[in-house]
C-alpha positions as CSV (number, residue, x, y, z in Angstrom):
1,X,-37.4,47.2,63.2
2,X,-37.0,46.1,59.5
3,X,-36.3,42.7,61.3
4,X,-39.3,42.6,62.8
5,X,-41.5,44.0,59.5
6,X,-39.7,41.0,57.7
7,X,-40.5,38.8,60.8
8,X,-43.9,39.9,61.0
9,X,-44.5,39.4,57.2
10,X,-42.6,36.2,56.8
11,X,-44.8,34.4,59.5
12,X,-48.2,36.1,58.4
13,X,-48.2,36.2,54.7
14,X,-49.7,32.7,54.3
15,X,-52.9,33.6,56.0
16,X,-52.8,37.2,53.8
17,X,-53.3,34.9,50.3
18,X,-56.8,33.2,51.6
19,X,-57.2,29.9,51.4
20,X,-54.5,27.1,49.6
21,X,-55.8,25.4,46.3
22,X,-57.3,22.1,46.6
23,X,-54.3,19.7,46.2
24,X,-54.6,16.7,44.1
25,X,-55.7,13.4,44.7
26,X,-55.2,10.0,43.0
27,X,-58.1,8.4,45.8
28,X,-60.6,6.4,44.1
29,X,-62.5,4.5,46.8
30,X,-65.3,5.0,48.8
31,X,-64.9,7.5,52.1
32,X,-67.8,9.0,54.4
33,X,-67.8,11.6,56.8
34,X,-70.2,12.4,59.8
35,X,-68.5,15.7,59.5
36,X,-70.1,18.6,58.0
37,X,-68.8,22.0,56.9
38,X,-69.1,24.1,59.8
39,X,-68.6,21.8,62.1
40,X,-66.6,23.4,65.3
41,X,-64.8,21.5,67.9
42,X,-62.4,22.3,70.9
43,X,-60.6,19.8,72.5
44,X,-58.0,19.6,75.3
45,X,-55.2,18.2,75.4
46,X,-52.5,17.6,78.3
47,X,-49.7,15.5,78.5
48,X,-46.8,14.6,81.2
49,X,-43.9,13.0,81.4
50,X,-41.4,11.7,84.0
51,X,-37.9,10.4,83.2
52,X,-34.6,9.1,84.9
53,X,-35.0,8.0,88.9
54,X,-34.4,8.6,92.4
55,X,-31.1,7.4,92.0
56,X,-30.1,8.5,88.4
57,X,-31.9,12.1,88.8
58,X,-35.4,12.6,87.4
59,X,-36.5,15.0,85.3
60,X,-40.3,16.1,84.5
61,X,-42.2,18.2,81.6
62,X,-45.7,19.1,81.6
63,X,-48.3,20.8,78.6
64,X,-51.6,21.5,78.5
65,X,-53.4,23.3,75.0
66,X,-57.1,24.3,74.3
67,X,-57.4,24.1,70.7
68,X,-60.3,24.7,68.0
69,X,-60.8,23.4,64.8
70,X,-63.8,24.7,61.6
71,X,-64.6,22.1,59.5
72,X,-64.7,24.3,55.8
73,X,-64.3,22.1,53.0
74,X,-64.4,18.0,52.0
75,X,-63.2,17.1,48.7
76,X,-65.7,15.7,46.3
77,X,-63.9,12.2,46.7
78,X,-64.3,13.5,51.2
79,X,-60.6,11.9,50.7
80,X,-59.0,15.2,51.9
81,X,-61.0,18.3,54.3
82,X,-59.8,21.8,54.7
83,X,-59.6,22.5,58.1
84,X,-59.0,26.1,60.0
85,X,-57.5,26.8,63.0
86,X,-58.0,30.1,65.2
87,X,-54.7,31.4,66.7
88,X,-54.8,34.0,69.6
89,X,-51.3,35.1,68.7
90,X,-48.1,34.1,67.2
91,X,-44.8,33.9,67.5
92,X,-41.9,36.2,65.5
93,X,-38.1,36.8,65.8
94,X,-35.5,39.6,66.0
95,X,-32.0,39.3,64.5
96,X,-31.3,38.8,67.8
97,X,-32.9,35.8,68.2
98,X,-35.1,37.0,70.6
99,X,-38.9,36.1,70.2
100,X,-41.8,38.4,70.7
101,X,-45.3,37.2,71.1
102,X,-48.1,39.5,69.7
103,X,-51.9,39.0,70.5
104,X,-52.8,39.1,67.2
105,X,-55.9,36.9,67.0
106,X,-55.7,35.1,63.0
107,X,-57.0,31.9,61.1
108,X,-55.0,29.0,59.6
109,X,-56.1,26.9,56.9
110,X,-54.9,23.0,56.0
111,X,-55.7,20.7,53.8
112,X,-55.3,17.1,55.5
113,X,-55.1,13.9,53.8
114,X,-57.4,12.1,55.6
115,X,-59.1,9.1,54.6
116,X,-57.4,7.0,57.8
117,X,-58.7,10.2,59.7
118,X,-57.9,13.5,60.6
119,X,-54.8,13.8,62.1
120,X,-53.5,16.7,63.8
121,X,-50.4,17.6,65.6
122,X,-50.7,19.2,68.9
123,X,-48.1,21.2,70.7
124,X,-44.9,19.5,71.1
125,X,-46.5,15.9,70.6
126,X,-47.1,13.6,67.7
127,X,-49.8,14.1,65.1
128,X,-52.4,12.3,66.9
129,X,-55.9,11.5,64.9
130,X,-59.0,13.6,66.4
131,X,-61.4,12.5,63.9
132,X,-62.3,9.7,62.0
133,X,-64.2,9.1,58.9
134,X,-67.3,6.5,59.8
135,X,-66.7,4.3,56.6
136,X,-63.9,3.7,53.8
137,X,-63.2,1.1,51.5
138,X,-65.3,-1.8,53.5
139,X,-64.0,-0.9,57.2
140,X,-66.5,0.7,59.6
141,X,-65.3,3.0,62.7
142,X,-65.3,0.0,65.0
143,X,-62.1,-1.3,62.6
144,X,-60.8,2.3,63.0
145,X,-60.7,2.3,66.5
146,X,-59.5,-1.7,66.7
147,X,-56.6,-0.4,64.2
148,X,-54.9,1.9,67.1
149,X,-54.9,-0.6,69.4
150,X,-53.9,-3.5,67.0
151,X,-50.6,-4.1,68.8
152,X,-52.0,-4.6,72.1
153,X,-53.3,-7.8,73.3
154,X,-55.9,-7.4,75.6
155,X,-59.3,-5.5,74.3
156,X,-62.7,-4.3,75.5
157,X,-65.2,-2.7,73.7
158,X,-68.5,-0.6,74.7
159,X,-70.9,0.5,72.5
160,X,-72.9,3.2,74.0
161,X,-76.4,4.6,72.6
162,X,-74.1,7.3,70.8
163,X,-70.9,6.6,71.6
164,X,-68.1,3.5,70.8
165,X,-65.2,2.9,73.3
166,X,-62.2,0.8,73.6
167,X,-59.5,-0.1,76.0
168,X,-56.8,-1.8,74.8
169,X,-53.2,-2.6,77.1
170,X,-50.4,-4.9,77.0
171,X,-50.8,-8.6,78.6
172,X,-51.0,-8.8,82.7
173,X,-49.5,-11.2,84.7
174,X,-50.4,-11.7,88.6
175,X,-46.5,-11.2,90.4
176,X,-44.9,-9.9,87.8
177,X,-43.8,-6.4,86.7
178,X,-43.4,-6.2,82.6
179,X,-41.0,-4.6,81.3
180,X,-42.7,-2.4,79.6
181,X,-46.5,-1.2,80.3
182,X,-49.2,0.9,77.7
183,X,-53.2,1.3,77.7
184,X,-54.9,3.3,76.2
185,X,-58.6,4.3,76.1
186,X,-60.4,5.5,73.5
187,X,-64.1,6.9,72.8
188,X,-65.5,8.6,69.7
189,X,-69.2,9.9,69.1
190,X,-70.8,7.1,66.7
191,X,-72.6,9.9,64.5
192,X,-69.9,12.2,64.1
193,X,-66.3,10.3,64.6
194,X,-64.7,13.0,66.8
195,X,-62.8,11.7,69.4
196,X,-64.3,12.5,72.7
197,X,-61.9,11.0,75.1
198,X,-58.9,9.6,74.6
199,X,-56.3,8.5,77.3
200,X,-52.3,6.8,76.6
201,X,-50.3,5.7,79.4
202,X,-46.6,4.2,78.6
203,X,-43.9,2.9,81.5
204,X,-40.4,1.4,80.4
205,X,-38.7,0.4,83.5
206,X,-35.6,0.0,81.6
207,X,-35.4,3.6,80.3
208,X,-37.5,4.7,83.5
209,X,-39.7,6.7,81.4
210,X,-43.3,6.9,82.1
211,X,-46.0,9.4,79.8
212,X,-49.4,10.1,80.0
213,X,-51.5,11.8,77.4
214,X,-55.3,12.7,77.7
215,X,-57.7,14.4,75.3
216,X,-61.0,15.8,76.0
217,X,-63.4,17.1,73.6
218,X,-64.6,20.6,75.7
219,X,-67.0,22.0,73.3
220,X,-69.1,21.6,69.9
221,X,-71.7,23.1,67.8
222,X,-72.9,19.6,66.8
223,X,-75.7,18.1,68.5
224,X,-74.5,14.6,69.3
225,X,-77.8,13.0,68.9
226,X,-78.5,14.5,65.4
227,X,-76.3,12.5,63.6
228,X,-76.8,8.7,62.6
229,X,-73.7,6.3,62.6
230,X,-73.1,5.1,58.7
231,X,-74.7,1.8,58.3
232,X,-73.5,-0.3,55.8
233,X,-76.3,-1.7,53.3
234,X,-76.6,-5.2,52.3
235,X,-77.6,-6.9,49.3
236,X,-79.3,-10.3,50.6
237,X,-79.8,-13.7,47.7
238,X,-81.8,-16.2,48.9
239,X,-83.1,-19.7,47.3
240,X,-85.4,-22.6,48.6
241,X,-84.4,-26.1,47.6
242,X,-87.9,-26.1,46.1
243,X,-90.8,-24.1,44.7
244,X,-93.0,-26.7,45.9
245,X,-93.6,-28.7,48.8
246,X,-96.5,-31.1,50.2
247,X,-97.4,-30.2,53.5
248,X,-95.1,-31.6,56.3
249,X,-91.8,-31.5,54.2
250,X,-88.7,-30.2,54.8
251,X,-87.7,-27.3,53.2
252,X,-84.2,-25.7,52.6
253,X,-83.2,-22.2,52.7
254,X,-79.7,-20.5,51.4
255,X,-78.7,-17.1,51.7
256,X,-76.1,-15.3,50.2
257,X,-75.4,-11.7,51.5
258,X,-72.4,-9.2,50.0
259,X,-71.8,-5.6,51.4
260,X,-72.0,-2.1,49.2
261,X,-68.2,-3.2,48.2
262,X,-69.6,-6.8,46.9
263,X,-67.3,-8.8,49.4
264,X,-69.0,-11.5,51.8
265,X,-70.6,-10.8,55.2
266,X,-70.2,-13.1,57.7
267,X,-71.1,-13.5,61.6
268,X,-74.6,-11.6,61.4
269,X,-77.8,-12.8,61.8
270,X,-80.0,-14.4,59.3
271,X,-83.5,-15.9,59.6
272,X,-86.2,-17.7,57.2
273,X,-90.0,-16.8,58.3
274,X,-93.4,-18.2,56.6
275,X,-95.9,-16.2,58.8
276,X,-94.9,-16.4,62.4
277,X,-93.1,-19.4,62.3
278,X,-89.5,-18.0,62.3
279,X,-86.8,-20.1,62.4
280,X,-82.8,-19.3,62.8
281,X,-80.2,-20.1,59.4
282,X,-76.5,-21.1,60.1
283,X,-73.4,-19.1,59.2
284,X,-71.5,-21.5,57.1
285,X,-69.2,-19.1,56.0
286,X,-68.1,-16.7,52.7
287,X,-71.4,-14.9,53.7
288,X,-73.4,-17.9,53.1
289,X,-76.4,-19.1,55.9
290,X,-78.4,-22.3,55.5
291,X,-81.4,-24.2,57.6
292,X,-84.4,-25.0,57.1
293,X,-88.0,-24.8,57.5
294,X,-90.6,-27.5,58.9
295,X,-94.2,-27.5,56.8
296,X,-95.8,-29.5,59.2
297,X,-98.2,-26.9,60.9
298,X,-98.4,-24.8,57.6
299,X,-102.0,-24.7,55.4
300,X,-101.8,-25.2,52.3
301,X,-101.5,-22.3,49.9
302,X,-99.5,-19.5,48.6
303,X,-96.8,-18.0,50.7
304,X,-93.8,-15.6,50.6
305,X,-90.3,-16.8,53.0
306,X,-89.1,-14.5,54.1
307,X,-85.5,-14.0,55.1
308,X,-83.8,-11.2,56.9
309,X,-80.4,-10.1,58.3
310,X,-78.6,-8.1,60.9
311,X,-75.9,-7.0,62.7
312,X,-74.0,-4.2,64.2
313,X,-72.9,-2.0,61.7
314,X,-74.9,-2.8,59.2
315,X,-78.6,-1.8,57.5
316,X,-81.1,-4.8,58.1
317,X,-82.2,-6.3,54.7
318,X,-84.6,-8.9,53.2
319,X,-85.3,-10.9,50.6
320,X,-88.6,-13.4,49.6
321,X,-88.8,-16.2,47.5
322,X,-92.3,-17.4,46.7
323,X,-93.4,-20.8,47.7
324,X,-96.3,-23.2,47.4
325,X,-97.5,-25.6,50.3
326,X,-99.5,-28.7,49.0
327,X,-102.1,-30.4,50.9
328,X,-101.0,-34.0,52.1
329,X,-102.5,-37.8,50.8
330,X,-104.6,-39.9,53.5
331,X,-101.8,-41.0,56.1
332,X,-101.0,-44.4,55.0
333,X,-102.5,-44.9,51.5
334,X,-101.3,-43.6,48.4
335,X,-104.3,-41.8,46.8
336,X,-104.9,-43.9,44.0
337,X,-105.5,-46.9,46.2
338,X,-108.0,-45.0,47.8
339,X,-109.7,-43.9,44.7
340,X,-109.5,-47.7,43.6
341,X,-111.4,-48.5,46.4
342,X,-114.0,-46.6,46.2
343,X,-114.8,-47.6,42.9
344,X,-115.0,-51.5,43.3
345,X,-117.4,-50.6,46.3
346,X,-119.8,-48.9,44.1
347,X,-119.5,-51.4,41.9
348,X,-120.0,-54.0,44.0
349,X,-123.2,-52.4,45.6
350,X,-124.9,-51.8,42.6
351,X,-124.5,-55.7,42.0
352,X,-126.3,-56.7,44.7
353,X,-128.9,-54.3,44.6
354,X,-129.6,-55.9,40.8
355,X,-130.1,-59.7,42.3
356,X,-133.5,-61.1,42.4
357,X,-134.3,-62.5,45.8
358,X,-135.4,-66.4,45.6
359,X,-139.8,-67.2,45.2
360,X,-141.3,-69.6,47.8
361,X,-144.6,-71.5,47.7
């Protein structure tokens, strides 16, 4: 019995002391969340595997766990989050060896490192990430999500109206069998980052060894639809080749455009607009976007151009440079000629209209 006590203590005196201290951190980027504190979420997860073969003898294991995790804490720097974790029962010893299960329902608290996402490890797999933050340090979820399936060479993505999902597996050849074979799919809610769905499938016909793994998210007390995916803002620079411009000139537009972190944007959208007349600007690259704009059918004036940007991921932005349209000469004549003219015609008219006509008998 004074096994047991010591058993019984031993295994349950972490969760007697409250909650751990705040380890330390040495992050000093930029991380965000679409996690809150308070945030519940069950998920379940099952995995199977099959090993050996008909001929060598084949062997087979099977798991399947309903788990919940509370959202408590994010550190100031959302670098690490305090998570806890509701146990039905647990597990002690005898000095036997013998294992008694008691249905002793208790919390577990853990702070996890998590700026490449919350990781955690579920029954007798790997730790397996079942959250991810939605920005950090210049990459958005969409470069979380491409990161796990970085090693495999064929990738589809969906983007749903609050979802993202992508398939990744290795290459497939018509007639033949690869040696080895993995997919995997994978679909996290855009406003939160919690993993929603994620499948793994893995064959080596060498090893005859084939594993499946699926996680499904079962319950939470978010509202999927509450929370926005992180946009990242833009800071948008643009110049016109001139202040200036006669009606029916050319003018050029440039465009500069830097994310929150200051680095370069390219392959978004980026247009020039005086009024309605709208007209597209080329990526030329290092987050610079040039064109221009025809004057031909604009009055003269005052005017604002105005340029804007876009793209997935990102905040639209805008910036206006002020410009002035000048009205056109006579087609043809420079306007000094013109002016010329008219002045040796008066002249000349005022000549003639001084001449005495000639007196007949």
């Amino acid at each position: 019995m004074d096994s047991f006590i010591a058993g019984f203590y031993e295994k349950f005196s972490p969760y007697l002391h409250g909650v751990p201290e705040t380890p330390a951190s040495s992050y000093t980027g930029r991380c965000v969340w679409g996690i809150r504190p308070g945030d519940t979420v069950t998920w379940q997860w099952s995995r199977e595997s099959f090993t050996g073969s008909l001929g060598t003898g084949m062997s087979h294991s099977e798991e399947t766990i309903s788990f919940t995790l509370e959202i408590v804490e994010l550190t100031e720097d959302s670098s690490q989050v305090l998570v806890r974790e509701q146990h039905d029962s647990f597990k002690v010893f005898d000095e036997h060896g013998s294992s008694i299960i008691l249905d002793f329902p208790y919390y577990s608290y853990s702070w996890v490192a998590a700026t490449d996402g919350l990781s955690w490890r579920i029954g007798g797999g790997p730790e397996q990430i079942v959250i991810y933050p939605l920005y950090r340090d210049g990459d958005t979820l969409i470069d979380f999500l491409l990161e796990e399936i970085s090693h495999l060479p064929e990738k589809s993505f969906t983007e749903g109206e609050y979802s993202l999902s992508l398939h990744g597996r290795t290459s497939s050849v018509s007639g033949f069998t690869p040696l080895k074979t993995e997919w995997r799919d994978v679909t996290v809610q855009s406003g939160t980052g919690i993993v929603s769905h994620y499948e793994f499938y893995y064959n080596d016909n060498e090893y005859s060894i084939t594993t499946t793994s699926t996680l499904s998210l079962l319950d939470t007390n978010i509202d999927t639809g509450s929370r926005e995916p992180y946009l990242i803002s833009l800071t948008v620079a643009a110049q016109l080749s001139s202040s200036s411009v006669t009606k029916g000139e050319k003018l050029g537009v440039s465009v500069h455009v830097e994310d929150e972190e200051s680095s370069p944007v390219a392959g978004i959208s980026a247009t020039a607009a005086i009024g309605d007349y709208v007209v597209q600007l080329a990526d030329v690259g290092g987050g610079d976007y040039q064109g221009q704009l025809e004057t031909s059918d604009v009055r003269e004036g005052q005017y604002e151009v105005v340029v804007a940007v876009e793209g997935s991921g990102y905040e639209s932005a805008q910036d206006a440079v002020s410009l002035t349209v000048k009205a056109a000469g006579i087609p043809g004549f420079p306007i000094m000629s013109v002016v010329s003219g008219i002045l040796i015609g008066v002249v000349f008219l005022h000549r003639r209209a001084t001449v005495q006509a000639p007196f007949f008998l």
